[in-house]
PDB file with SEQRES, HELIX, SHEET and CRYST1 records, atoms N, CA, C and O in Angstrom:
SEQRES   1 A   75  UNK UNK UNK UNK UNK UNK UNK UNK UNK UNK UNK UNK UNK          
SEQRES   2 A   75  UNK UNK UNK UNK UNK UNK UNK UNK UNK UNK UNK UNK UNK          
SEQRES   3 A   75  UNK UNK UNK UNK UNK UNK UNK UNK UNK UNK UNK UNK UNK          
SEQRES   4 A   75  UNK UNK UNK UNK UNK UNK UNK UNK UNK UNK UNK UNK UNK          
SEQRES   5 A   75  UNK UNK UNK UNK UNK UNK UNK UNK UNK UNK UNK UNK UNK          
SEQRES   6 A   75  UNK UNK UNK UNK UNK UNK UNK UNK UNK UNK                      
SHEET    1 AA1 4 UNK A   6  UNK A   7  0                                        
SHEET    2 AA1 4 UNK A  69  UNK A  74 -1                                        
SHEET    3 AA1 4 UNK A  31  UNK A  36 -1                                        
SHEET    4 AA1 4 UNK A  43  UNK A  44 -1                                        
SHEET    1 AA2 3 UNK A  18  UNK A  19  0                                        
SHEET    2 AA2 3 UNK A  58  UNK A  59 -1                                        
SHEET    3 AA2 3 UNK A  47  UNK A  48 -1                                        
CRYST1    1.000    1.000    1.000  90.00  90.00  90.00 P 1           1          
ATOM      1  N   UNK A   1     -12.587 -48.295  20.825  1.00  0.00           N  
ATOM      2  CA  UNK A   1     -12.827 -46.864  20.765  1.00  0.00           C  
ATOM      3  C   UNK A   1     -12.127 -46.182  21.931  1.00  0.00           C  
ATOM      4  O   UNK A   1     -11.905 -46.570  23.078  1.00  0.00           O  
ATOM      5  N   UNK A   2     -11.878 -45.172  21.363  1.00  0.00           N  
ATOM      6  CA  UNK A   2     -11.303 -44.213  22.597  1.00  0.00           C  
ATOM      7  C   UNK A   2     -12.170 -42.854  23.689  1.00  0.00           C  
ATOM      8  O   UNK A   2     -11.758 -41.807  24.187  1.00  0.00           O  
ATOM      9  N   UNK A   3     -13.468 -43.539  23.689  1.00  0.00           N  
ATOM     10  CA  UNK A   3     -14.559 -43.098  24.404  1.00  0.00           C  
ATOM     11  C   UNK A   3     -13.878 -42.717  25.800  1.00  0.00           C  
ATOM     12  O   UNK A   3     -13.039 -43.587  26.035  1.00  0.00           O  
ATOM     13  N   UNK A   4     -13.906 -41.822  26.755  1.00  0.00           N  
ATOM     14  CA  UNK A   4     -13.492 -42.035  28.331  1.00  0.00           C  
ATOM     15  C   UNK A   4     -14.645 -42.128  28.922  1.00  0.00           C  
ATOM     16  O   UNK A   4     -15.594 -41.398  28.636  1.00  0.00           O  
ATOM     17  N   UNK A   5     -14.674 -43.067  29.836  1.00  0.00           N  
ATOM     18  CA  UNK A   5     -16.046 -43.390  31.280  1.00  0.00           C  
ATOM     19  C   UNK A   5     -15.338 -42.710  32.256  1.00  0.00           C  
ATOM     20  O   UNK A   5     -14.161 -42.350  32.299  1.00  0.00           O  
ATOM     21  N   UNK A   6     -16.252 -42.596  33.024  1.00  0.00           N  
ATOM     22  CA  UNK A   6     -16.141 -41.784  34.206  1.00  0.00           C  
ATOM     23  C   UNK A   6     -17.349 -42.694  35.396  1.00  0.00           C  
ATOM     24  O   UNK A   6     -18.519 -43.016  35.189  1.00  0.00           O  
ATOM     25  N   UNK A   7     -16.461 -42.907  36.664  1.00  0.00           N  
ATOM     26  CA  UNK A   7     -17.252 -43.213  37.863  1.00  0.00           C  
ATOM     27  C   UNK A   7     -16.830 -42.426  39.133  1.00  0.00           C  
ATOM     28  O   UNK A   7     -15.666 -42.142  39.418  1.00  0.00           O  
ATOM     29  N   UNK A   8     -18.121 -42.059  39.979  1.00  0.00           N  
ATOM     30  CA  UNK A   8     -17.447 -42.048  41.236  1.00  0.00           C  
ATOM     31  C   UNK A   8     -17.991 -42.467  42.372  1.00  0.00           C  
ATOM     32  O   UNK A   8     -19.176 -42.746  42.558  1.00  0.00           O  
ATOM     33  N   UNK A   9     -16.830 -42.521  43.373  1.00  0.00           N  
ATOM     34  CA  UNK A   9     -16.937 -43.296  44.478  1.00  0.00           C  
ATOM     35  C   UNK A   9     -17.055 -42.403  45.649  1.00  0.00           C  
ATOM     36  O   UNK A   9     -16.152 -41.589  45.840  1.00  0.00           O  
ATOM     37  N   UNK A  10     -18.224 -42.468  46.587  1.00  0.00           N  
ATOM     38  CA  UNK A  10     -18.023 -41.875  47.888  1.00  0.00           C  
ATOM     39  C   UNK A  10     -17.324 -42.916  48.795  1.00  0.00           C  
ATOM     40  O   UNK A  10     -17.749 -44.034  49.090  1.00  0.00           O  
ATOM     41  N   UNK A  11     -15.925 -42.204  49.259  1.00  0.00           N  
ATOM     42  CA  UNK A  11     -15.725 -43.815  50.523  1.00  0.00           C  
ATOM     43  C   UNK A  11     -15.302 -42.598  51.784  1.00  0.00           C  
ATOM     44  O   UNK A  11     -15.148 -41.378  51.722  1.00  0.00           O  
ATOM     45  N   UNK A  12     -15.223 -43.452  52.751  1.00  0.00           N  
ATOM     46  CA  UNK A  12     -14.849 -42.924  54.457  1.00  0.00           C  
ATOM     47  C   UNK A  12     -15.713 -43.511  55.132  1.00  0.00           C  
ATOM     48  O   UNK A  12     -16.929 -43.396  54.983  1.00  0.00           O  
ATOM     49  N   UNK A  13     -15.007 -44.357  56.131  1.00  0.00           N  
ATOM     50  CA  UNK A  13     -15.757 -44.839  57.360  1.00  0.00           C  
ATOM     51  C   UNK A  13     -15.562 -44.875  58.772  1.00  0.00           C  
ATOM     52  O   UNK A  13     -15.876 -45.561  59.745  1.00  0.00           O  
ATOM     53  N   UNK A  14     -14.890 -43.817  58.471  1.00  0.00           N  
ATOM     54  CA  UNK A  14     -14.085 -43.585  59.929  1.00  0.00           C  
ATOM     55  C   UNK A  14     -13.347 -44.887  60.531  1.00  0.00           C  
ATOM     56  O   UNK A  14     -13.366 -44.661  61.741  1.00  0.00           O  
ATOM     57  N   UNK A  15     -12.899 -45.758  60.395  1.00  0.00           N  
ATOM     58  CA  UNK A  15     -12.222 -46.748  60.510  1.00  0.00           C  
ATOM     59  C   UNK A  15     -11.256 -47.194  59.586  1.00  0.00           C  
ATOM     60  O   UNK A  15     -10.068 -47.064  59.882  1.00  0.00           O  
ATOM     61  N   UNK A  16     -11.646 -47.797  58.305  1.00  0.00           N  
ATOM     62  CA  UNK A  16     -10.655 -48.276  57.379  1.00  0.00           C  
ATOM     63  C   UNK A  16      -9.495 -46.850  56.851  1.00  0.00           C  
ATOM     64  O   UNK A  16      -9.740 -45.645  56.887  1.00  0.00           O  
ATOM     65  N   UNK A  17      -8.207 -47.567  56.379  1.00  0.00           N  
ATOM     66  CA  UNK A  17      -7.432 -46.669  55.671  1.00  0.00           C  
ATOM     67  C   UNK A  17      -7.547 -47.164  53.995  1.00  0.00           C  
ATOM     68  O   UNK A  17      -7.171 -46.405  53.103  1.00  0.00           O  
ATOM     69  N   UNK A  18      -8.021 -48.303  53.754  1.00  0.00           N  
ATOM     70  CA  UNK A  18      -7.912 -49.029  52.501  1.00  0.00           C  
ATOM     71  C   UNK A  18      -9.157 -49.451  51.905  1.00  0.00           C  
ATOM     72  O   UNK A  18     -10.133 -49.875  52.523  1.00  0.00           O  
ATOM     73  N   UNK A  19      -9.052 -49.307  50.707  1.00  0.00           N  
ATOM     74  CA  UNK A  19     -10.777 -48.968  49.870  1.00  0.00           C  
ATOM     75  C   UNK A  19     -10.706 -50.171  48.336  1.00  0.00           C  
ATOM     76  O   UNK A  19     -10.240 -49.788  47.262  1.00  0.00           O  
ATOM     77  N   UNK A  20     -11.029 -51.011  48.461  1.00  0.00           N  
ATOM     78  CA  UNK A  20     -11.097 -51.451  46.735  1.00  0.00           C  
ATOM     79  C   UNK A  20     -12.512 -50.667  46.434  1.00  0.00           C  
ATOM     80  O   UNK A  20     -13.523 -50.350  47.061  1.00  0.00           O  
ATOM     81  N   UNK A  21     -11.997 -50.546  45.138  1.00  0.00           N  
ATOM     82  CA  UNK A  21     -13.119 -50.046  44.004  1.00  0.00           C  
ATOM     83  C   UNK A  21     -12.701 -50.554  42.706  1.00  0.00           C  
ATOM     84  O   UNK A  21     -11.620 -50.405  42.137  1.00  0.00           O  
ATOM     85  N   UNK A  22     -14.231 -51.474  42.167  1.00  0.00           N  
ATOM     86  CA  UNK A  22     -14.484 -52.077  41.250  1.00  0.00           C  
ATOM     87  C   UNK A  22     -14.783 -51.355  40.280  1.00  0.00           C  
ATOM     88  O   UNK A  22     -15.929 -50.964  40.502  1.00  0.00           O  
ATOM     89  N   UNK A  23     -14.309 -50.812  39.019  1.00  0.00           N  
ATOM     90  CA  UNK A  23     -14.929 -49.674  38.101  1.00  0.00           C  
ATOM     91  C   UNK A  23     -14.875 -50.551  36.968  1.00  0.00           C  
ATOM     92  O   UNK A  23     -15.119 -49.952  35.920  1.00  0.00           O  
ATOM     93  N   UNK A  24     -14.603 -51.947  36.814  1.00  0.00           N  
ATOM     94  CA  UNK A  24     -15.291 -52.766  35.769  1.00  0.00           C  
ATOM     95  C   UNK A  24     -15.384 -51.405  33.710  1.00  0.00           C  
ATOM     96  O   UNK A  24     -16.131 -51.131  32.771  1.00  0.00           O  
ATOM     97  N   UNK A  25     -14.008 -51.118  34.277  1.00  0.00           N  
ATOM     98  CA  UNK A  25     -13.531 -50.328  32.684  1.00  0.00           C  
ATOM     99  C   UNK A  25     -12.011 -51.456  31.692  1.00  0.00           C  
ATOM    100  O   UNK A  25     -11.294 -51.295  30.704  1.00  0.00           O  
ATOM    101  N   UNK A  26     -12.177 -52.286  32.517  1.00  0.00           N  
ATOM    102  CA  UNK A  26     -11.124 -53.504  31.611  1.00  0.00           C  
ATOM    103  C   UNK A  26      -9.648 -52.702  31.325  1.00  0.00           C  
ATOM    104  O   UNK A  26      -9.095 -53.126  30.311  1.00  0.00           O  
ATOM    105  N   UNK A  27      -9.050 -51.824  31.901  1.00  0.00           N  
ATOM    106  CA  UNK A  27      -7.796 -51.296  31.550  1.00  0.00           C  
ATOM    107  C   UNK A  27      -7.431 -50.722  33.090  1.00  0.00           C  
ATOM    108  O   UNK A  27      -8.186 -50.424  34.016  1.00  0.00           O  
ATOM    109  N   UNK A  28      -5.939 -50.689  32.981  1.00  0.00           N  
ATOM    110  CA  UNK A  28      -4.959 -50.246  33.801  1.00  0.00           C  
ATOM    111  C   UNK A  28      -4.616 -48.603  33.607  1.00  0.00           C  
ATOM    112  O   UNK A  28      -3.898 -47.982  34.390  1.00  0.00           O  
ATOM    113  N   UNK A  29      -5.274 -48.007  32.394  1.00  0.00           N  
ATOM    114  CA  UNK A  29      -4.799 -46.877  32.067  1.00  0.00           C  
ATOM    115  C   UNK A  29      -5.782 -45.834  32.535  1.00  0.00           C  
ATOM    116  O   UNK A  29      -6.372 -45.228  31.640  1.00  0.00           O  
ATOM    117  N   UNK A  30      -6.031 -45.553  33.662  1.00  0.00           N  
ATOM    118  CA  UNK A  30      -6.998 -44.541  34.398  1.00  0.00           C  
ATOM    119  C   UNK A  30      -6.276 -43.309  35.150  1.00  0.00           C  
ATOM    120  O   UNK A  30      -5.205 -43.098  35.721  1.00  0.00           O  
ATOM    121  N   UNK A  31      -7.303 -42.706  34.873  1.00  0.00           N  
ATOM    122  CA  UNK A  31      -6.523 -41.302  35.793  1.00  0.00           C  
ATOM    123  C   UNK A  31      -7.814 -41.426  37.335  1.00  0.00           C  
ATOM    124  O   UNK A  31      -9.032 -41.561  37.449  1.00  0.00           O  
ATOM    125  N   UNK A  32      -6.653 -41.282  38.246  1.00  0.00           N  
ATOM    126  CA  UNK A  32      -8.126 -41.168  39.807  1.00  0.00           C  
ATOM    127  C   UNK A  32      -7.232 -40.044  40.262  1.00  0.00           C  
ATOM    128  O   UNK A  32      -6.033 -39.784  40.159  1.00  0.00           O  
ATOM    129  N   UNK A  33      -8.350 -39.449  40.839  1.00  0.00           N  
ATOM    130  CA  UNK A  33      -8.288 -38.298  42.127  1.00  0.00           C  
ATOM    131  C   UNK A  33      -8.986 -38.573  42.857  1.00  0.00           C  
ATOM    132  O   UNK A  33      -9.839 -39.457  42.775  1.00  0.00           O  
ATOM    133  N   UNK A  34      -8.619 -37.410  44.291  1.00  0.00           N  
ATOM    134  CA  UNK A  34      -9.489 -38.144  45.282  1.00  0.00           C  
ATOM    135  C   UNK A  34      -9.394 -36.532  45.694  1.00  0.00           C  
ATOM    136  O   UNK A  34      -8.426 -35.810  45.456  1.00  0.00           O  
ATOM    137  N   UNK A  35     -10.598 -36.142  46.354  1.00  0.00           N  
ATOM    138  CA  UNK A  35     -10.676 -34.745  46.932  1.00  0.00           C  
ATOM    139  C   UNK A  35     -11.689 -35.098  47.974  1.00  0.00           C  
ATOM    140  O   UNK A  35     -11.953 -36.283  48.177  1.00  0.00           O  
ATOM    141  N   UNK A  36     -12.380 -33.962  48.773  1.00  0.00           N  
ATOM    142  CA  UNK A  36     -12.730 -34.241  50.201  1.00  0.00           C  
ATOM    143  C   UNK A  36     -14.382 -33.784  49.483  1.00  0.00           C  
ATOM    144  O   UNK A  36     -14.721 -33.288  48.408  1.00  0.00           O  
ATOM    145  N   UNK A  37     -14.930 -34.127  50.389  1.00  0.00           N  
ATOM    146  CA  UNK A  37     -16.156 -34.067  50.346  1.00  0.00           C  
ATOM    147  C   UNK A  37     -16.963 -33.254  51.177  1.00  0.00           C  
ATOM    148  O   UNK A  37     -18.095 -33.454  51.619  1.00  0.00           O  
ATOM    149  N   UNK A  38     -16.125 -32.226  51.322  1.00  0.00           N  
ATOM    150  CA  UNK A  38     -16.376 -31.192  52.188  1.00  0.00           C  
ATOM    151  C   UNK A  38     -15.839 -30.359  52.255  1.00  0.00           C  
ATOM    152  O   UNK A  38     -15.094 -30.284  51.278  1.00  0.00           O  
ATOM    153  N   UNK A  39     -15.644 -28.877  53.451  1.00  0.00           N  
ATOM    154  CA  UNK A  39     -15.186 -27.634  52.918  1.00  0.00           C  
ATOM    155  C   UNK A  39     -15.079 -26.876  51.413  1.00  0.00           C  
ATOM    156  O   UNK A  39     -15.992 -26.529  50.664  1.00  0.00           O  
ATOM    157  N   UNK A  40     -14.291 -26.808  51.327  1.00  0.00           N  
ATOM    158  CA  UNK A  40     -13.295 -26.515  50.166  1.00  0.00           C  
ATOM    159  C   UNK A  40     -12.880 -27.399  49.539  1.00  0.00           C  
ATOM    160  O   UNK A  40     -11.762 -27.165  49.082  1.00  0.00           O  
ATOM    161  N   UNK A  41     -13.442 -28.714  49.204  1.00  0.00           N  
ATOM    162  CA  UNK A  41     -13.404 -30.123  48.076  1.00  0.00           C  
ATOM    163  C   UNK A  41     -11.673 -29.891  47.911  1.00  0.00           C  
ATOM    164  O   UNK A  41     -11.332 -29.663  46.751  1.00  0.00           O  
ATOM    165  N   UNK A  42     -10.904 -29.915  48.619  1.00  0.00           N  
ATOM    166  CA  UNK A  42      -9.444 -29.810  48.156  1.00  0.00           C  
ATOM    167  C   UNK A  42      -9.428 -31.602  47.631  1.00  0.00           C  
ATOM    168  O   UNK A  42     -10.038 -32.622  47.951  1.00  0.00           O  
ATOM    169  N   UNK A  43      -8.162 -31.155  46.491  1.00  0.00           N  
ATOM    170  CA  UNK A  43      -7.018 -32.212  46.182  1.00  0.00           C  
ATOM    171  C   UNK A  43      -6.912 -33.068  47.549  1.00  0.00           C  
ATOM    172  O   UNK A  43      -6.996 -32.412  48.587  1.00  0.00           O  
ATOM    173  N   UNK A  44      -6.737 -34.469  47.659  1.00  0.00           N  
ATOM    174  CA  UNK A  44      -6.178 -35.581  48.790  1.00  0.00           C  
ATOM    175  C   UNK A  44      -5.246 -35.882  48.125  1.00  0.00           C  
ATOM    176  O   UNK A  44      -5.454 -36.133  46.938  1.00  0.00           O  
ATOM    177  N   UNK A  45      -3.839 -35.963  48.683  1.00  0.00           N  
ATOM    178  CA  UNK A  45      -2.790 -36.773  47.907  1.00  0.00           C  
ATOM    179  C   UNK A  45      -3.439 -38.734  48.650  1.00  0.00           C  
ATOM    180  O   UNK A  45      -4.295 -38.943  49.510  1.00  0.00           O  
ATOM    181  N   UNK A  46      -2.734 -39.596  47.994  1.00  0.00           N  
ATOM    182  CA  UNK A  46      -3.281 -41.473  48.323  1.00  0.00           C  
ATOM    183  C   UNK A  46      -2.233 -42.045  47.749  1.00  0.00           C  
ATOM    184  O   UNK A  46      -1.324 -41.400  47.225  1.00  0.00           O  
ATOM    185  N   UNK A  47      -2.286 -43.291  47.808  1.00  0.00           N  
ATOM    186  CA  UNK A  47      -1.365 -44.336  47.197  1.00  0.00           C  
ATOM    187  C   UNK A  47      -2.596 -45.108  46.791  1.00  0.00           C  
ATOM    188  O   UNK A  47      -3.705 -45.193  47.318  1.00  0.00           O  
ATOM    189  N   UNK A  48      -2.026 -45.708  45.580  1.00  0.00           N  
ATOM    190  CA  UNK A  48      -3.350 -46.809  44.864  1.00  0.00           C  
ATOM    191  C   UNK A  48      -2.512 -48.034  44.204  1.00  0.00           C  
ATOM    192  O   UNK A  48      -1.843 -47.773  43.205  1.00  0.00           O  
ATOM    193  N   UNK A  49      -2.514 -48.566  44.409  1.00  0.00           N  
ATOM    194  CA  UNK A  49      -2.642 -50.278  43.696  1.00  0.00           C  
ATOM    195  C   UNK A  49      -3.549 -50.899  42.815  1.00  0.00           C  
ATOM    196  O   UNK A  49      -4.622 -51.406  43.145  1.00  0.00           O  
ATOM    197  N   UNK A  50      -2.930 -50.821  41.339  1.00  0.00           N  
ATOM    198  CA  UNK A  50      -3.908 -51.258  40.370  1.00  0.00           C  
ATOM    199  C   UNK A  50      -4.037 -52.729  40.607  1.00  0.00           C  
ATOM    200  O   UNK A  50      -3.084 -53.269  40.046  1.00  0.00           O  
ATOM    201  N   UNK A  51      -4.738 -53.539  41.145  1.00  0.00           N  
ATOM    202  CA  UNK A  51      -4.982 -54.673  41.246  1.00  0.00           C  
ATOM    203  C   UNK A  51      -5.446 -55.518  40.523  1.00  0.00           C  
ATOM    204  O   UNK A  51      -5.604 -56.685  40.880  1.00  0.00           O  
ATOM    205  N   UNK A  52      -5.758 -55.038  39.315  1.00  0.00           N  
ATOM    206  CA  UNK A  52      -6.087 -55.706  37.665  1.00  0.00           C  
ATOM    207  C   UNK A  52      -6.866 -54.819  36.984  1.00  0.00           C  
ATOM    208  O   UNK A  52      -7.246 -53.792  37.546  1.00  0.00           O  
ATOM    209  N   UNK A  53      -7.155 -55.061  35.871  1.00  0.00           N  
ATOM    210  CA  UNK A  53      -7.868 -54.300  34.992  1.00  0.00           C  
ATOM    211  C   UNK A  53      -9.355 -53.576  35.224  1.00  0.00           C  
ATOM    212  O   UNK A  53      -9.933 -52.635  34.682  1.00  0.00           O  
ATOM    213  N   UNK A  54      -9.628 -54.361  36.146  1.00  0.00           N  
ATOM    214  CA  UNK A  54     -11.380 -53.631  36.961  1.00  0.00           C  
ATOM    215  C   UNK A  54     -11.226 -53.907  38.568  1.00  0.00           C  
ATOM    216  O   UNK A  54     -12.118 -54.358  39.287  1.00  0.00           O  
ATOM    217  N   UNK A  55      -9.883 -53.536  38.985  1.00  0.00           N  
ATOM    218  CA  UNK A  55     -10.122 -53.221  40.464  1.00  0.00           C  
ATOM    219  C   UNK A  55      -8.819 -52.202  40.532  1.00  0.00           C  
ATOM    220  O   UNK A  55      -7.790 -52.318  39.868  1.00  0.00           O  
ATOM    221  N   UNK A  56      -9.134 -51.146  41.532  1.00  0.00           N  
ATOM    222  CA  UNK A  56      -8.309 -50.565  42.717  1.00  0.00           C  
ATOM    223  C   UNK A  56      -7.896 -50.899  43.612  1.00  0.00           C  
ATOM    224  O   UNK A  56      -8.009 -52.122  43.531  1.00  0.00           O  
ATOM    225  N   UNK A  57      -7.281 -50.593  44.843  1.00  0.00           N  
ATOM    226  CA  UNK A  57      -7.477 -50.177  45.699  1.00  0.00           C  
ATOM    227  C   UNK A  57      -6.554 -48.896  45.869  1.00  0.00           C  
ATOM    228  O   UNK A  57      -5.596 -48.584  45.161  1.00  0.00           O  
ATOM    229  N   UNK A  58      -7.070 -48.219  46.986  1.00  0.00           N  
ATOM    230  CA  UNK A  58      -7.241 -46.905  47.641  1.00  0.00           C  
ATOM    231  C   UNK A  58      -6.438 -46.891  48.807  1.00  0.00           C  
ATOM    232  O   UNK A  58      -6.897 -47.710  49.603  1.00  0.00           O  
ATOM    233  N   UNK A  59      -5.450 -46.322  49.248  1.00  0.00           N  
ATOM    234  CA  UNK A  59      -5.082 -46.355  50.285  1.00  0.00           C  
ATOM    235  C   UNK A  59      -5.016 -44.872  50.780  1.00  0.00           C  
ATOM    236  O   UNK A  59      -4.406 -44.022  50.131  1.00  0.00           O  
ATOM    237  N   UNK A  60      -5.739 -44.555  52.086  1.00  0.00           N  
ATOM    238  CA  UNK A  60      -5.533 -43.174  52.420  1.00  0.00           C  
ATOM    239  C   UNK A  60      -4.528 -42.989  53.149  1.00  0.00           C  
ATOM    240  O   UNK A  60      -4.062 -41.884  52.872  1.00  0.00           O  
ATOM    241  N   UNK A  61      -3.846 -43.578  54.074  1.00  0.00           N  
ATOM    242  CA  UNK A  61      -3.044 -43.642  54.774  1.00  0.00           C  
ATOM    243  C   UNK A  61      -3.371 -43.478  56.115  1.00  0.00           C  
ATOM    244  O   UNK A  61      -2.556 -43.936  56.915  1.00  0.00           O  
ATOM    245  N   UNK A  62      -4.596 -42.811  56.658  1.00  0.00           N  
ATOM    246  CA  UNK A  62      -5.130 -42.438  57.688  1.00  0.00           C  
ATOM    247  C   UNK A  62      -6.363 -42.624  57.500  1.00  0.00           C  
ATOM    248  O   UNK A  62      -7.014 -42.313  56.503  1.00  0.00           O  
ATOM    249  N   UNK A  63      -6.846 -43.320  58.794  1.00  0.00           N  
ATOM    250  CA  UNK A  63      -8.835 -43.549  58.628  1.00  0.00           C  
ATOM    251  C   UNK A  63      -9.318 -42.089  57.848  1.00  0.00           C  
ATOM    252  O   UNK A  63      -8.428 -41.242  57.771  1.00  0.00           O  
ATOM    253  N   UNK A  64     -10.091 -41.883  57.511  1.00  0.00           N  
ATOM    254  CA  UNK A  64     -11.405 -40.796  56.799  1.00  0.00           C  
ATOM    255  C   UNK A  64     -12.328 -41.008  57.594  1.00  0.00           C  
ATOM    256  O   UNK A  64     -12.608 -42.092  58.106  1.00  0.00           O  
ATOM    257  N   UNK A  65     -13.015 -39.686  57.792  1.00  0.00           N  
ATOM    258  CA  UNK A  65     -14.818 -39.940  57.753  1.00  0.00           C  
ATOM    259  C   UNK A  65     -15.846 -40.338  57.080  1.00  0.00           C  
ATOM    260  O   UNK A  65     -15.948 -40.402  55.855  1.00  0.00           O  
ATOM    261  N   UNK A  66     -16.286 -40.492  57.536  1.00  0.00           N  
ATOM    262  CA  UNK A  66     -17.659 -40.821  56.593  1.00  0.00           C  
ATOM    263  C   UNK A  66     -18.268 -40.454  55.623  1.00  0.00           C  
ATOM    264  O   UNK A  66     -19.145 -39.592  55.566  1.00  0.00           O  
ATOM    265  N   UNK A  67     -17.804 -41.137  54.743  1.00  0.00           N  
ATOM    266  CA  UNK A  67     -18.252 -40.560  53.120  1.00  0.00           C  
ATOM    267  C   UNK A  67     -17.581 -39.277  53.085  1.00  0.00           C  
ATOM    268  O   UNK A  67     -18.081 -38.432  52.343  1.00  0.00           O  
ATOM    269  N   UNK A  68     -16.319 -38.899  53.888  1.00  0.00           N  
ATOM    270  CA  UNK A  68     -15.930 -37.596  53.482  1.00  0.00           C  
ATOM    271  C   UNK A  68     -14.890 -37.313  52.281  1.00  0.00           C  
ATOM    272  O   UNK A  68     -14.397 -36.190  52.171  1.00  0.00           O  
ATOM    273  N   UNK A  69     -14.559 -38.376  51.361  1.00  0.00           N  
ATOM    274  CA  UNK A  69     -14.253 -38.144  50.534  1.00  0.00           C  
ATOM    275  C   UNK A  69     -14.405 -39.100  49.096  1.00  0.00           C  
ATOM    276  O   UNK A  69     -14.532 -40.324  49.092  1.00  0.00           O  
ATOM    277  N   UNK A  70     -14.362 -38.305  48.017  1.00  0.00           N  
ATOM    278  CA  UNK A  70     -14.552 -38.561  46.832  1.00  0.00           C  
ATOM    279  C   UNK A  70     -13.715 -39.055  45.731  1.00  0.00           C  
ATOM    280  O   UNK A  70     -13.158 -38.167  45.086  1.00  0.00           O  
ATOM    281  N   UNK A  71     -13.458 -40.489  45.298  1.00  0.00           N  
ATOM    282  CA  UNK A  71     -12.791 -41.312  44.259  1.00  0.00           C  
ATOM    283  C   UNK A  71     -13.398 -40.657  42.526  1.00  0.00           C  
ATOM    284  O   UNK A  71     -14.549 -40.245  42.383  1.00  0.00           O  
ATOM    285  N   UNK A  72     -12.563 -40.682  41.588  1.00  0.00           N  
ATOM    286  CA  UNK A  72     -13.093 -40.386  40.402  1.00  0.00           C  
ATOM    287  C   UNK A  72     -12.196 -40.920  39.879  1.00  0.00           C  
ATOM    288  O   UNK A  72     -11.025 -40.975  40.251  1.00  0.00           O  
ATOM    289  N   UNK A  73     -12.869 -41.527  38.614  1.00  0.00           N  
ATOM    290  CA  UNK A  73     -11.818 -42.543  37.763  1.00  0.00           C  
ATOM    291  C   UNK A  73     -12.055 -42.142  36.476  1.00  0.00           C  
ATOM    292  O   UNK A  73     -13.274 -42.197  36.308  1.00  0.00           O  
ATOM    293  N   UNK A  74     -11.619 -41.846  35.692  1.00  0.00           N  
ATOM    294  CA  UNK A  74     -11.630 -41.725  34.235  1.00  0.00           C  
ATOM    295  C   UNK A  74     -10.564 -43.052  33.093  1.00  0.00           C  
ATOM    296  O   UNK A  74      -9.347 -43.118  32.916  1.00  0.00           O  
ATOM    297  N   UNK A  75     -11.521 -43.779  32.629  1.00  0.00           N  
ATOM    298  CA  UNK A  75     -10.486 -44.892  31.867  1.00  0.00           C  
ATOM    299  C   UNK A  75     -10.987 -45.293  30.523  1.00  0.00           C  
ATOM    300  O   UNK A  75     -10.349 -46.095  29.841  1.00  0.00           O  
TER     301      UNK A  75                                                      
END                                                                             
């Protein structure tokens, strides 16, 4: 079926630049955004690495804060 799921992810830890996320949807064909979790929720541009069919990873390029921003996956 061509149902879409939807998950999301709070990540930032003020340390890491790189995030796996497990969204366990069995396909490569997802749309993610990533916006802030604060102010004005703007657009984040990222780099991501589909790492198989139920993993990500996330690369921000620069540490984040804490939980200050928001992953969304649609697949």
């Amino acid at each position: 079926s061509n149902i879409a799921l939807k998950k999301v992810f709070v990540i930032g830890d003020g340390i890491n630049t790189q995030y796996n996320i497990q969204h366990n949807f069995n396909t490569r064909d997802l749309f993610i955004t990533m916006r802030e979790n604060f102010g004005d929720y703007q657009k984040v541009e990222f780099y991501c690495l589909f790492q198989d069919e139920n993993r990500v990873l996330i690369d921000t390029g620069d540490p984040i804060g804490v939980d200050s921003h928001v992953i969304v996956l649609v697949g």
